[in-house]
C-alpha angles and dihedrals in degrees: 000000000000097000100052099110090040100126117204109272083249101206087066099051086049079050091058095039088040093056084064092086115054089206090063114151098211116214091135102082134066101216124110127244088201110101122228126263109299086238085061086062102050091048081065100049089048095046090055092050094052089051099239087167093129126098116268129218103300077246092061129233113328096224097063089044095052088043086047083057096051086060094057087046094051097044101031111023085234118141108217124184105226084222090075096054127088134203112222131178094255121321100273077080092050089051086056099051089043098055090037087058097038105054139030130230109304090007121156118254113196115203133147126253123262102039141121107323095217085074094069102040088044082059098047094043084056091044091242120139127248129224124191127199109193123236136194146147087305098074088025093248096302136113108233123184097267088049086059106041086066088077140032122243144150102218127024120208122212138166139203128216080019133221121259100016109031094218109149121220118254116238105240088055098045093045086054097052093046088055094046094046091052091043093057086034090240097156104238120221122197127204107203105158097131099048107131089041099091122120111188100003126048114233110235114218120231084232095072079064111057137338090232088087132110109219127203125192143142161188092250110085110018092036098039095233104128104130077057086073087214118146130143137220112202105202129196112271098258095057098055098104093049091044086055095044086049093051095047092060091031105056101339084226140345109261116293097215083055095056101056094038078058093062091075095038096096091071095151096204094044090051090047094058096053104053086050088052091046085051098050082053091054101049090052093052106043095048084050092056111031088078092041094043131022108258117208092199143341106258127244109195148006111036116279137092115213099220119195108222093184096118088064112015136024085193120067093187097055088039097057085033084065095036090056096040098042107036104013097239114135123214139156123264114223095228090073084068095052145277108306115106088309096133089073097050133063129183140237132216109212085190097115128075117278087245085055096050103039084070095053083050088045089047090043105054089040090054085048 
């Protein structure tokens, strides 16, 4: 069975365990309590009363993705054709193209650990192997090209800002592992979902350099749409057709109501609201827990904090377990992002409101 060494994805089950008490403080969950711009809403509203309730092309509509394209255009200089981007339910949806597309049956997936779960689960649903390459504070949580040259693989997964630790990738390397990557023919995937979200640092795309990327990103996490399910996946220009064959039998299209509700979503002063207000998050929580957990690094972009729990717990499971069960304040154990030292982290959502968290920190350094 292809699916046998699929693991729970383990925030969600905290979320359902978590939605028992109705005095939760939530830091387990990346998903924004921030709505979306009000035009978003009424693109909606006016997409439901003009009863866009067909499919649209497997590609999705042609206006979002050339709007999609100006935004490349406008934060990268890059000149993408909207041909080449697809709209996916999620992206969880784009990961699944692109590793559909990307490697072949019983192929080799290279990620670090820790990193986003669903890589690994994605792998193992398609029957391709994972391979893991550990990072830390000593290459400052990030893959670099003799990291990878240790192990074979076909793909190799990144992303930037990163989950859990929102640490961004710094552009010579990037620019390094993309070029190596082309040069041994080992397909390159980029997870770029957060981009917009940094806050010191800008975050380069994969995409500045080569055009022989596959490039996932998404409405979820910067635009505060997750409940829309739209991501997209840009491909390089010779696996257009296949992506859209994949898509067709995959999800037929991403959800229409979705797609016109996207066409507001690049309001630039509501963004940028957001991220300040991300930012201000940030700075309160990482200043509350830097003197209660061991923090590796402030982060500088997403929304979590990696918090090392070793001076209390050696197992981050048992410790957010307690934490939920006591106290009634939900997190995120490390051993849902991998292997390497995990069980001694844990990670926080700075997705709720200040006033929301300082009473999980009240409650927390009470409880220590």
């Amino acid at each position: 069975m292809i699916c046998k060494n699929m693991h729970s994805f383990i925030v969600m089950d905290i979320v359902k365990e978590a939605g028992r008490y109705a005095d939760t403080i939530h830091f387990e969950i990346g998903q924004p309590d921030i709505p979306p711009s009000d035009k978003v809403k009424i693109a909606l509203k006016n997409a439901i009363d003009k009863n866009l309730f067909s499919y649209t092309e497997s590609f999705g509509i042609y206006e979002l993705r050339s709007k999609i394209a100006k935004q490349y255009k406008k934060n990268y200089n890059i000149d993408i054709n909207p041909s080449r981007i697809l709209l996916t339910p999620g992206t969880s949806g784009a990961f699944l193209v692109a590793y559909s597309i990307a490697l072949k049956h019983g192929g080799k997936l290279g990620f670090s650990d820790p990193s986003y779960p669903c890589y690994k689960n994605f792998a193992y649903l398609l029957d391709i192997k994972p391979v893991s390459f550990d990072i830390g504070t000593y290459n400052n949580y990030q893959l670099r090209v003799e990291d990878i040259k240790k192990r074979e693989i076909d793909a190799l997964q990144i992303s930037s800002p990163a989950n859990p630790t929102g640490n961004i990738y710094e552009k010579n390397n990037l620019k390094e592992l993309v070029e190596y990557c082309n040069k041994q023919n080992i397909n390159f995937i980029s997870d770029e979902l957060y981009h917009g979200l940094t806050y010191e640092d800008r975050a380069n795309s994969a995409l500045e350099f080569g055009e022989n990327v596959f490039v996932i990103n998404g409405f979820s996490k910067y635009y505060c749409m997750p409940g829309l399910r739209l991501g997209w996946l840009i491909v390089p220009e010779n696996q257009v057709r296949n992506a859209e064959i994949i898509a067709q039998n995959l999800f037929i299209s991403a959800p229409t109501l979705s797609q016109y509700g996207a066409l507001e979503a690049f309001d630039e002063e509501h963004l940028k609201k957001t991220k300040e207000e991300f930012k201000k998050r940030r700075d309160f929580l990482y200043n509350e827990l830097k003197d209660i957990f061991t923090i590796d690094a402030k982060p500088n972009g997403a929304f979590y904090l990696w918090a090392n729990i070793s001076k209390y717990s050696n197992n981050s499971y048992d410790f957010s377990k307690k934490l939920l069960k006591d106290i009634h304040v939900a997190t995120t154990p490390g051993i849902d992002f991998g292997n390497n030292q995990t069980d001694k982290y844990i990670r926080f959502a700075y997705t709720r409101e200040i006033k929301h968290m300082k009473e999980g920190i009240k409650r927390i350094k009470s409880y220590l």
